[in-house]
C-alpha positions as CSV (number, residue, x, y, z in Angstrom):
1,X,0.0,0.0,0.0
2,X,0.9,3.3,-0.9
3,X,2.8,5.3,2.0
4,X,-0.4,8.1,0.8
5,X,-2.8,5.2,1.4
6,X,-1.3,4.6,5.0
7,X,-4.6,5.1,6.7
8,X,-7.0,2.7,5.3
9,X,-5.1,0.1,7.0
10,X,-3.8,2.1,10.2
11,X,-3.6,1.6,14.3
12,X,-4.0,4.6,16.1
13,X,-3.2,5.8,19.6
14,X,-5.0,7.8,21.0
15,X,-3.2,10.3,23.9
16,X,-5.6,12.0,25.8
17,X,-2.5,14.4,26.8
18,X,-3.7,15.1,30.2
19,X,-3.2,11.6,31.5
20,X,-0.5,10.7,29.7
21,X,2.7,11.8,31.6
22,X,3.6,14.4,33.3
23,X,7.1,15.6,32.2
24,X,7.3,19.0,34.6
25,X,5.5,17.0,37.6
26,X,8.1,19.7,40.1
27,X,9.3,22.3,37.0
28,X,8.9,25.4,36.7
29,X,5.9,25.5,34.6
30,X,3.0,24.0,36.8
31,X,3.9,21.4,39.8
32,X,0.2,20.0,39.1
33,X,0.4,16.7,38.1
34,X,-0.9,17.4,34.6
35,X,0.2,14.9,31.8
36,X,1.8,17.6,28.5
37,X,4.0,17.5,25.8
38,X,7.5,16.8,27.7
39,X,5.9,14.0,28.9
40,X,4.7,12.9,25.8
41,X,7.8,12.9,24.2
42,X,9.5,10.9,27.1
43,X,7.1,8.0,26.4
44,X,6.7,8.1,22.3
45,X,9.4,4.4,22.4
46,X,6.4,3.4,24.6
47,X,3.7,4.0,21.8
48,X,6.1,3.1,19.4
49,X,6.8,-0.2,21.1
50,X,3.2,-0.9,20.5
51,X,3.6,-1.3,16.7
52,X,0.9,1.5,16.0
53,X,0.9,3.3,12.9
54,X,0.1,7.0,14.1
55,X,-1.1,8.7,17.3
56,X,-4.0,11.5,18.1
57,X,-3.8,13.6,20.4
58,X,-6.5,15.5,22.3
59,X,-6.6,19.2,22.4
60,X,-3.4,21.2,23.9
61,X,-4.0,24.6,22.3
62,X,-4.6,27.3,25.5
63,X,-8.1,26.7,27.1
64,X,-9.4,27.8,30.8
65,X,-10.2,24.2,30.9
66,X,-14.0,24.0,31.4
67,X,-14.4,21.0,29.7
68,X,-10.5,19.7,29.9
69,X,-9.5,21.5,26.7
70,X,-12.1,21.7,24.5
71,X,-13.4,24.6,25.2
72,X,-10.6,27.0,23.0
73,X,-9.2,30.2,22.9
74,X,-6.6,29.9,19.9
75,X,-6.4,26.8,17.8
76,X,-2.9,28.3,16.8
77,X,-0.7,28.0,20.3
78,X,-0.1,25.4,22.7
79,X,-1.8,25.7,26.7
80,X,0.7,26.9,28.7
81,X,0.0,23.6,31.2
82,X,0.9,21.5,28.0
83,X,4.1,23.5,27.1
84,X,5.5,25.7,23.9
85,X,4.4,25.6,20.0
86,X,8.2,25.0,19.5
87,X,7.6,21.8,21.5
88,X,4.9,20.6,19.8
89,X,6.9,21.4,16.9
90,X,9.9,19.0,18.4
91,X,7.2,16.2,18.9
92,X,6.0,16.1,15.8
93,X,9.4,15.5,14.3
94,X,10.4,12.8,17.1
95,X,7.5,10.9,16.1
96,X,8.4,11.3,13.0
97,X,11.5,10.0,13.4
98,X,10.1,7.0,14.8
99,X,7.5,6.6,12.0
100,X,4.7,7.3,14.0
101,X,2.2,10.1,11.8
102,X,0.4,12.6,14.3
103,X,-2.8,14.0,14.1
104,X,-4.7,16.7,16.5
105,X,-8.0,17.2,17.8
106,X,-9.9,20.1,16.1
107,X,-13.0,21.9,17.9
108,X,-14.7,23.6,14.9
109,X,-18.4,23.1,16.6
110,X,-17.6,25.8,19.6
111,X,-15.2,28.1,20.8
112,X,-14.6,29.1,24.7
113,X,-16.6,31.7,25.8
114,X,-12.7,33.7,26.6
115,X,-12.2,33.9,22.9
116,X,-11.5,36.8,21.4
117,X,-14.5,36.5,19.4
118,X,-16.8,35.4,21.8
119,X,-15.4,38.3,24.2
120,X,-16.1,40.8,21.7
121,X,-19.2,39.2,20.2
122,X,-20.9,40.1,24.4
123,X,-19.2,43.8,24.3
124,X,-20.7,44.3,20.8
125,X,-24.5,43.6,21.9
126,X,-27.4,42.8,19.7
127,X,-27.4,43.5,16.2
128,X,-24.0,43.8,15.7
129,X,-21.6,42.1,13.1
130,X,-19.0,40.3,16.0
131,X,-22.4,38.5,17.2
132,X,-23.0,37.0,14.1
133,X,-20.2,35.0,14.4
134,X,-22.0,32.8,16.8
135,X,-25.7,31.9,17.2
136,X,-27.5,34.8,19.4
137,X,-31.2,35.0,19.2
138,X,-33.9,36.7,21.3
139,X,-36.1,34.7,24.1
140,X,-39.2,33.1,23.6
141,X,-41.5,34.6,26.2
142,X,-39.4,34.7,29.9
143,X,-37.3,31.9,28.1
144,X,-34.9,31.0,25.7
145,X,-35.4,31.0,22.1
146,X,-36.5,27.0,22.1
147,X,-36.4,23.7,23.9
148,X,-32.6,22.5,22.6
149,X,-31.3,20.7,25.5
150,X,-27.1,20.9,26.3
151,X,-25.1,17.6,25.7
152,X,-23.8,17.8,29.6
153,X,-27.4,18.4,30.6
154,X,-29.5,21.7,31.5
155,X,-30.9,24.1,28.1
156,X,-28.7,24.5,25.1
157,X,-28.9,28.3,26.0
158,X,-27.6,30.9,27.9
159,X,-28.9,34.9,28.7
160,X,-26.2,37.3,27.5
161,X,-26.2,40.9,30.0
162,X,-28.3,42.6,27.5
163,X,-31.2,40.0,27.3
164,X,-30.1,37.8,24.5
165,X,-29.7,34.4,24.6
166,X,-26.5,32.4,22.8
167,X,-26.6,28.3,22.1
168,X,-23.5,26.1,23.2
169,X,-24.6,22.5,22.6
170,X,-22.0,21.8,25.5
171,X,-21.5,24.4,28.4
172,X,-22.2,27.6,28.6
173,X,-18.1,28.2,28.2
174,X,-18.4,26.4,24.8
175,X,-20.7,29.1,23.2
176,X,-21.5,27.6,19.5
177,X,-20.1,29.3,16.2
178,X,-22.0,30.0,13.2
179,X,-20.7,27.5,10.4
180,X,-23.1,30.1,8.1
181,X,-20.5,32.7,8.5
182,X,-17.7,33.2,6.0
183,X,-15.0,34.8,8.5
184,X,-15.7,31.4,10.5
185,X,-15.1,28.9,7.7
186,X,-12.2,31.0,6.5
187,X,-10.8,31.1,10.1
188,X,-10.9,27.6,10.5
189,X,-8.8,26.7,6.9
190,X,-6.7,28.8,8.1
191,X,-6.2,26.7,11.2
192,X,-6.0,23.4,9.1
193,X,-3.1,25.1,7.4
194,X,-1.3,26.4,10.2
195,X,-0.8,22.7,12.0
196,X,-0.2,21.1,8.5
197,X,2.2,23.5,8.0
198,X,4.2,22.3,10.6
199,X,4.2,18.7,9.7
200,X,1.1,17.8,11.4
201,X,-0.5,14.2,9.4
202,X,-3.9,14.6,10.0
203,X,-6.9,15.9,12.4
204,X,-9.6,14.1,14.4
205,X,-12.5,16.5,13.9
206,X,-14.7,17.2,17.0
207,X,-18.4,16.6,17.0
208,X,-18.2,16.3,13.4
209,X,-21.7,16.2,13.4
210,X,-22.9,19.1,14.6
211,X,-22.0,22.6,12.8
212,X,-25.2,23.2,10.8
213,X,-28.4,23.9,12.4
214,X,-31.2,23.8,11.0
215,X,-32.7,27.5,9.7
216,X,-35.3,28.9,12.2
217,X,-33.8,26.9,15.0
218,X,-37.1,24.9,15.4
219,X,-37.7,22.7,18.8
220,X,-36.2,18.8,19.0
221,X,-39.6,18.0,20.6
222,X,-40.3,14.3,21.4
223,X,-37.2,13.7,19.0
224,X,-34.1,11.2,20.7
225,X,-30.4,11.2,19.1
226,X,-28.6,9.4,19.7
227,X,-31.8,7.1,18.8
228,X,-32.4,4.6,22.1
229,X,-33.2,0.8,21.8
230,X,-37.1,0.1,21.9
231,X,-38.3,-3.5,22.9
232,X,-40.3,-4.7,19.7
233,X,-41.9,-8.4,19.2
234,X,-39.2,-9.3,22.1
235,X,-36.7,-7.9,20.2
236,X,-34.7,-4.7,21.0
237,X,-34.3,-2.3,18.2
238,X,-33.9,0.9,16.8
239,X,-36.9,3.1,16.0
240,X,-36.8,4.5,12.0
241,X,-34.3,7.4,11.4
242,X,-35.8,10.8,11.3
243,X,-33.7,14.6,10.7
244,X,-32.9,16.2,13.5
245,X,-32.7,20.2,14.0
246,X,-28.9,20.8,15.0
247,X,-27.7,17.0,14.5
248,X,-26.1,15.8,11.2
249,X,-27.5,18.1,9.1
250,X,-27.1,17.4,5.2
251,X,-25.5,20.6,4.7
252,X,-22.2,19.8,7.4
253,X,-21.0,18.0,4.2
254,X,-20.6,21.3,2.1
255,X,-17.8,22.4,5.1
256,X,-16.0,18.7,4.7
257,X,-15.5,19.3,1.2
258,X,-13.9,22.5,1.3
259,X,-11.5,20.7,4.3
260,X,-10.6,17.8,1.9
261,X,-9.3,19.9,-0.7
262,X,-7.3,21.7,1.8
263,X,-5.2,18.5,2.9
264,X,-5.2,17.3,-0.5
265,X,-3.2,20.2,-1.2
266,X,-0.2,18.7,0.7
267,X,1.9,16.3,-0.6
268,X,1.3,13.7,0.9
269,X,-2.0,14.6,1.3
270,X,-3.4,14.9,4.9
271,X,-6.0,12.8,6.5
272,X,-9.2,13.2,8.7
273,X,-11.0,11.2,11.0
274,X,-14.5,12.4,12.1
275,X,-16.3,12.1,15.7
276,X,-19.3,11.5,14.4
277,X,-22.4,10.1,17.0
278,X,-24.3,8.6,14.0
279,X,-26.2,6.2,14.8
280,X,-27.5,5.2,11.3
281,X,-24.3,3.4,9.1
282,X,-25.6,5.1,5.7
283,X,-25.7,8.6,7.2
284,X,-22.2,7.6,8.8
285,X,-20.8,7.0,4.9
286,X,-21.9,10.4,4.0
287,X,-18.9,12.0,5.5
288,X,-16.8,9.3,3.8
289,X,-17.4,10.0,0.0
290,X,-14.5,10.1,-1.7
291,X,-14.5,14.4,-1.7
292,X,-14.8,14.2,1.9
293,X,-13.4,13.0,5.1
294,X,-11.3,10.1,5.0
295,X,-12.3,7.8,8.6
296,X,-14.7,7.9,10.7
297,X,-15.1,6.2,14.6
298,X,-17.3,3.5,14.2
299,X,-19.5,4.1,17.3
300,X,-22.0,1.5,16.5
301,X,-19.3,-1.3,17.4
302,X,-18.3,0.5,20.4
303,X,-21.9,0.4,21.7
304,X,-22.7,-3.2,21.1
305,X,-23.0,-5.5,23.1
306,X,-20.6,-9.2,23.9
307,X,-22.9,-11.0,22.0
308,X,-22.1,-12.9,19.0
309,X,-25.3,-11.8,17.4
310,X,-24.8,-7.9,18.6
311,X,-21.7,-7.9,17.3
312,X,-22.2,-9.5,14.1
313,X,-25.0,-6.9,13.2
314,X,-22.5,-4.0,13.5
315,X,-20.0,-5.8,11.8
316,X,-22.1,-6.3,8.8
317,X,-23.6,-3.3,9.0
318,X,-20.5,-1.4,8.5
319,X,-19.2,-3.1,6.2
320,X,-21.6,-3.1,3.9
321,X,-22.4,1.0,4.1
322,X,-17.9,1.3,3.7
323,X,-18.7,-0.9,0.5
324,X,-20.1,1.6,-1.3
325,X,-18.1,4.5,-0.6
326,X,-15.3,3.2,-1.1
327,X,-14.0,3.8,2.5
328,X,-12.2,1.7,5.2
329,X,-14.0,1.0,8.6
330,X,-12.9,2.5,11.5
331,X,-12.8,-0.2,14.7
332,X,-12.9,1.7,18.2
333,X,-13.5,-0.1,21.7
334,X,-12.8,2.5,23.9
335,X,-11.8,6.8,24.5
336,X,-11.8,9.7,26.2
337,X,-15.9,9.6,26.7
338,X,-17.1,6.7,27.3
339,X,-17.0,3.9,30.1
340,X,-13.6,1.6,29.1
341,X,-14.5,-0.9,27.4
342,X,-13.3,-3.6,29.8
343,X,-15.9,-2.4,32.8
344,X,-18.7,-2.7,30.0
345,X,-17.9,-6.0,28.8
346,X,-17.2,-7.0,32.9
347,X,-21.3,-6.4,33.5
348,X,-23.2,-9.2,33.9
349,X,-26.0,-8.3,31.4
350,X,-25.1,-7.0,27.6
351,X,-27.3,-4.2,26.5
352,X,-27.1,-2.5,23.6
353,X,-26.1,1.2,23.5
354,X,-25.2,1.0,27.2
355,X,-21.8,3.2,27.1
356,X,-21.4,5.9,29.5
357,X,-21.2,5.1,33.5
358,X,-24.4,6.3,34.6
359,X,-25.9,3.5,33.2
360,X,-23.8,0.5,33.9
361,X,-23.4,1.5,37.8
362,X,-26.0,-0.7,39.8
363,X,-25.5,-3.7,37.3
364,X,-23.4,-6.6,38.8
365,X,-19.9,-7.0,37.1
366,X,-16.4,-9.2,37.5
367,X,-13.2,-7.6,35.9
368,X,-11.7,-10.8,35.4
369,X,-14.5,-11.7,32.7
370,X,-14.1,-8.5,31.5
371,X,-10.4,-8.3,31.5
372,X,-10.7,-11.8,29.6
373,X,-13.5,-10.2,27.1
374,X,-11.2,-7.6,26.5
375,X,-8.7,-9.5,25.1
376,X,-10.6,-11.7,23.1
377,X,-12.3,-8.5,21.7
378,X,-8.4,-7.0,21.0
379,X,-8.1,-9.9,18.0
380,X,-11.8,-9.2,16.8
381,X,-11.0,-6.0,16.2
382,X,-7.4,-6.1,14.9
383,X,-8.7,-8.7,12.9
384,X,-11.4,-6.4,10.9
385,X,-10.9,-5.0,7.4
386,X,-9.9,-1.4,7.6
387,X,-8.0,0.6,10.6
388,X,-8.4,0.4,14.3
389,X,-8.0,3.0,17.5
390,X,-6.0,2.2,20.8
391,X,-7.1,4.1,24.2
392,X,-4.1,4.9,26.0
393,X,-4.1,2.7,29.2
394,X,-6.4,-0.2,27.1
395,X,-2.9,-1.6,26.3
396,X,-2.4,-2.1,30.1
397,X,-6.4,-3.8,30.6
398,X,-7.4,-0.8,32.7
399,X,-10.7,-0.9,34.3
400,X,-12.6,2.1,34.4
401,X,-12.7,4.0,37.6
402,X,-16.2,3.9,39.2
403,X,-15.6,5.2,42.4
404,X,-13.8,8.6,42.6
405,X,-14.5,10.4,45.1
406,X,-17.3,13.2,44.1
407,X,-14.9,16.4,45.3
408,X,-12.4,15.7,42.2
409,X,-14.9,15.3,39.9
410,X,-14.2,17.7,36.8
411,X,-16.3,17.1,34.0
412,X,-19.3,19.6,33.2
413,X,-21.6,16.5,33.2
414,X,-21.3,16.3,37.1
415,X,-22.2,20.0,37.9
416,X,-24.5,20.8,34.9
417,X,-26.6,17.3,35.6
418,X,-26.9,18.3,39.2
419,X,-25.0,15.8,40.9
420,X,-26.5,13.3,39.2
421,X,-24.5,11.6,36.5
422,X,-20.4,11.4,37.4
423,X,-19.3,11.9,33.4
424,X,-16.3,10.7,32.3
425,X,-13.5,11.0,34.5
426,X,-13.6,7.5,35.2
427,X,-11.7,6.8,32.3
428,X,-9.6,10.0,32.0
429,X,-7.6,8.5,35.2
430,X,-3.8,9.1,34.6
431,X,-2.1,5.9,33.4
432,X,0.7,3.7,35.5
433,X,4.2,3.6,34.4
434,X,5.8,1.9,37.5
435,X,6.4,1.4,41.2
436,X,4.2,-0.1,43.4
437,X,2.0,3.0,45.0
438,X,0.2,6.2,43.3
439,X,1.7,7.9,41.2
440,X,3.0,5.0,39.8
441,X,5.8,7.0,37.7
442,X,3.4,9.4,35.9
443,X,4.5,12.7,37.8
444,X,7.1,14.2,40.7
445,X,4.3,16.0,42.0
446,X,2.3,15.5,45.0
447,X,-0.6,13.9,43.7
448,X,-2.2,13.6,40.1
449,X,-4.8,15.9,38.8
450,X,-7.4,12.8,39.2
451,X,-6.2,10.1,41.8
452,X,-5.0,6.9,40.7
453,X,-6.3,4.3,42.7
454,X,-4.1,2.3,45.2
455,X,-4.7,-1.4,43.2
456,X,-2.8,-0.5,40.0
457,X,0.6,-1.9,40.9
458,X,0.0,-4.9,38.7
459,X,-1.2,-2.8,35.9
460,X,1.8,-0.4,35.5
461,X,4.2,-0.8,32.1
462,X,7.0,-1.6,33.9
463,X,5.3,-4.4,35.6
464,X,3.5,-5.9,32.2
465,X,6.9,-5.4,30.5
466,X,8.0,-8.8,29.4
467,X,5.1,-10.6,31.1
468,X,3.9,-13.0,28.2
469,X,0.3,-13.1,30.2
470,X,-0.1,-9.2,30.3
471,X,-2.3,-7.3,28.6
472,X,0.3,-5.2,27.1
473,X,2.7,-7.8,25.6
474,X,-0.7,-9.4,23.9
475,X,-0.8,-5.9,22.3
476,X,2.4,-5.8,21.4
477,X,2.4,-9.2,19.6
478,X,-0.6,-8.6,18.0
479,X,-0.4,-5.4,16.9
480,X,3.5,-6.7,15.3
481,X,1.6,-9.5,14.0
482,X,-0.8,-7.5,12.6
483,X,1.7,-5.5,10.8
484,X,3.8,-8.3,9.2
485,X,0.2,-10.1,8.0
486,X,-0.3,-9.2,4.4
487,X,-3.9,-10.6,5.0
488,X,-4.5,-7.7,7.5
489,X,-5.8,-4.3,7.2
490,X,-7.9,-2.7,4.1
491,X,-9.6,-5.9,2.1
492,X,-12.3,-8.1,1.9
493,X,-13.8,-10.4,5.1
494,X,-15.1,-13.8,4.5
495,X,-17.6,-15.0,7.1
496,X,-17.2,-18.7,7.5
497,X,-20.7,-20.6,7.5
498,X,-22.1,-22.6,10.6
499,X,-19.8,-21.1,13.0
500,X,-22.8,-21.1,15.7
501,X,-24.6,-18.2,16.8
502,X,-21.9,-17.4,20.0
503,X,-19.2,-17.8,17.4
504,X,-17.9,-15.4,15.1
505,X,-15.6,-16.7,12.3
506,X,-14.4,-14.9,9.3
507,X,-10.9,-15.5,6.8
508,X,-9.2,-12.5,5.9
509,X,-7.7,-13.9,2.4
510,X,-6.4,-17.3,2.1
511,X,-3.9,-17.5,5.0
512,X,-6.0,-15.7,7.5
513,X,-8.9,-16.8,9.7
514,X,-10.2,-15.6,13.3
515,X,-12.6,-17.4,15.3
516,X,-13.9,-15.4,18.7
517,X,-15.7,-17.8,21.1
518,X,-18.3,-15.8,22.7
519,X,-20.3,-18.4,24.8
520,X,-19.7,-20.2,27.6
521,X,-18.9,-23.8,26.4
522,X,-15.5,-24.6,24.6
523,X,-15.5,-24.7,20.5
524,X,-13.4,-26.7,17.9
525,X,-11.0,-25.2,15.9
526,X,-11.0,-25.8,12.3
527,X,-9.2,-28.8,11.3
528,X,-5.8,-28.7,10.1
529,X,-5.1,-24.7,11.2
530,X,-1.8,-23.6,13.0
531,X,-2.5,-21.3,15.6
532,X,-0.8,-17.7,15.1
533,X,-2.0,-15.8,18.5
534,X,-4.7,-16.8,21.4
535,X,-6.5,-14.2,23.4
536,X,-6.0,-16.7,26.1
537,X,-5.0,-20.4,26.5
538,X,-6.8,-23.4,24.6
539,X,-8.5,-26.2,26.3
540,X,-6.1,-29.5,26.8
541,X,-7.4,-31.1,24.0
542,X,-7.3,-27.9,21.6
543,X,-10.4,-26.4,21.7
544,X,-11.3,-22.3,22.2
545,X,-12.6,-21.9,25.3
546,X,-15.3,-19.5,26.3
547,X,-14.6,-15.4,25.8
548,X,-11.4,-16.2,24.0
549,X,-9.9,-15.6,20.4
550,X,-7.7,-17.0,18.4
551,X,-5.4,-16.1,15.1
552,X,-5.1,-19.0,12.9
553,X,-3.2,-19.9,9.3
554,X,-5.9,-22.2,7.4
């Protein structure tokens, strides 16, 4: 494959920077125990180590950090907390040097509300040109101008001084922009410019769904996105699609076009990935046409359930919409928002949709089936036609954290639901490097900026290093298998027939096959086939036991 091509087939790490490593734990810069770029670049052998292909990295441009960075006041600098533009610069080129591409996180959806545009947008009042820049309208009644909810909970809308109300879909420190606006789209290709300027490979766009709202900002009403299962003739499924007001709007697609030719202007040509919460695979394929976006998270796997069935459905699902766009799935078990994946597969019952932590936390759950589903779901996924994205810290089999305590809670969803949903900082915990005690190697400072918890000893690098039964060396070997298997990657899948209804079985070319046990009694292997890689060990006699995987040559 073409060196241009390098992302149809491509493993991705994700660094949610934060919680990466902390490289001035006691410098001069912060003391806080807040993962940045020095840190980063102490730990890019680690990621390179891994055998990934590329990493992304969450935003670091300078932010008051209400919602850790993605709320942003220049898309052209680095955060102070992080460190310097000329370091970022410096990164880029280590990874670089290591052969590791880089992409960033882009926010084009909102700004921070310390902009200089929002800033001057609120001094301006009503009427004037710096407003239109983002969405202002007037009330409706004693209230605002309709019933748009926020994504962290609470109304969409907040009262400006002078009576008028502006939308941020997120918190009110995230005040939406107006993709209508010339100055806007012209601002932001300037910021895709800037970073590729400097050698950056690629962007992960933010909410790459939202944008465009729909003219005369009418109410959602009854109306549910992400769509929620309904039970229907025992079954649980998904009500019919219908268009939503400020949700994937048809006309988001005009804005991906003009970004395509952008990075197509580079030699090599850039790449995108989009964040989009699409719940229906055709609409996701809209942003993949060949004039348009490149990747896109495929959300629907993450979402379902440890069920040979569930996981089927999304499987074919995908595949067939990538078919005809001529795009690459994108496989994704686990980020920055959503529950790890091993805590989800850990619970007892498999729902579908069930992602975030609110609504796993009273159902019963044991790590060590969901440490062994985990792995198993590692060879599903690196098995799959197209690329794949690694959560830092899912290379170690970390759990998510369900029990910090409520006074270091920093995610908007805490405060905006009113104490009522804990958000995401369950998974946003910084990750272990070594020792034996918090803070496991990540900082010199005091403490870490969420606390680690006190059982993590086992889980650190330098303890999984060179452990054949780890978590991370199963990475490691797979992910270098992956690499040197021509079968791997972009291409075809071949399901094989009568595999049983807790079995999924597919070949991946003629020397390929994977087989993922996901029932409870042991399975036969195909007669004649060398094993490559195991999730976990075989029965005595051969045979894949239950929540295990295997990598076999026919």
């Amino acid at each position: 494959m073409s060196s241009e091509n390098w992302w149809r087939s491509a493993v991705i790490y994700q660094v949610y920077i934060r919680s990466f490593r902390d490289g001035d734990g006691d410098g001069p810069c912060c003391g806080d125990g807040l993962g940045d770029i020095a840190g980063l670049r102490s730990r890019l052998d680690h990621i390179a180590s891994l055998g990934v292909d590329a990493l992304w990295i969450n935003p670091w441009y300078p932010s008051p950090m209400a919602d850790a960075g993605y709320d942003v006041i220049d898309y052209r600098d680095v955060e102070p907390r992080f460190g310097t533009l000329s370091q970022a610069e410096e990164l880029v080129a280590e990874a670089h040097e290591r052969n590791l591409r880089v992409l960033l996180d882009i926010v084009p959806n909102h700004t921070s509300d310390q902009h200089p545009w929002f800033v001057e947008a609120l001094a301006a009042g009503p009427g004037s040109p710096a407003r239109e820049r983002y969405i202002f309208r007037p009330g409706r009644g004693d209230g605002p101008p309709n019933d748009w909810v926020s994504n962290f909970g609470g109304p969409a809308w907040t009262q400006a001084p002078d009576g008028e109300w502006f939308l941020h879909l997120f918190a009110p420190e995230q005040p939406d922009v107006n993709w209508e606006h010339p100055e806007v789209r012209a601002d932001f290709a300037d910021t895709l410019r800037f970073w590729f300027d400097r050698g950056v490979d690629g962007f992960r766009i933010d909410v790459a769904h939202s944008l465009i709202k729909e003219p005369g900002l009418p109410d959602v009403g009854d109306l549910v996105y992400p769509r929620e299962y309904v039970e229907q003739d025992g079954e649980l499924v998904l009500p019919p699609w219908r268009p939503h007001p400020h949700w994937d709007r048809d006309e988001v697609h005009e804005v991906y076009r003009e970004w395509r030719a952008i990075a197509d202007s580079y030699s090599p040509p850039r790449v995108f990935v989009a964040e989009a919460w699409v719940d229906e695979p055709e609409r996701l394929t809209h942003y993949l046409r060949p004039d348009e976006l490149h990747t896109a998270f495929n959300f629907n796997y993450l979402v379902a359930p440890w069920t040979g069935p569930g996981l089927r459905k999304a499987i074919d699902e995908t595949l067939a919409e990538h078919v005809k766009v001529g795009a690459p799935p994108t496989w994704v078990l686990s980020n920055h928002d959503v529950t790890r994946h091993l805590s989800r597969y850990a619970r007892a019952e498999q729902i579908p949709g069930r992602h975030r932590l609110q609504d796993l936390l009273d159902m019963p759950y044991d790590l060590a089936v969901g440490t062994r589903r985990s792995r198993a779901a590692l060879l599903l996924t690196l098995g799959l036609p197209g690329g794949a994205y690694v959560y830092q810290g899912e290379e170690l089999g970390l759990p998510e954290v369900e029990d910090l305590p409520t006074d270091v809670l920093q995610d908007p969803t805490w405060e905006r639901s009113g104490h009522t949903e804990r958000g995401r900082d369950g998974c946003r915990v910084p990750i272990p490097w070594s020792g034996a005690a918090p803070p496991y190697g990540f900082t010199t400072a005091a403490e870490t900026w969420l606390p680690q918890p006190n059982d993590w000893a086992a889980l650190t690098v330098e303890a999984e290093s060179g452990d054949p039964s780890s978590m991370l060396e199963l990475y490691r070997h797979a992910l270098h298998l992956r690499r040197a298997t021509k079968e791997l990657g972009d291409g075809p899948l071949r399901w094989r027939a009568d595999a049983g209804e807790d079995v999924l079985a597919f070949d991946r070319g003629e020397g390929f096959a994977c087989v993922v046990n996901m029932g409870s009694a042991p399975v036969a292997l195909p007669a004649g086939a060398t094993v490559l890689l195991a999730s976990d060990a075989l029965t005595d006699d051969g045979a894949l036991p239950g929540d295990t995987s295997v990598w076999l040559k026919p």
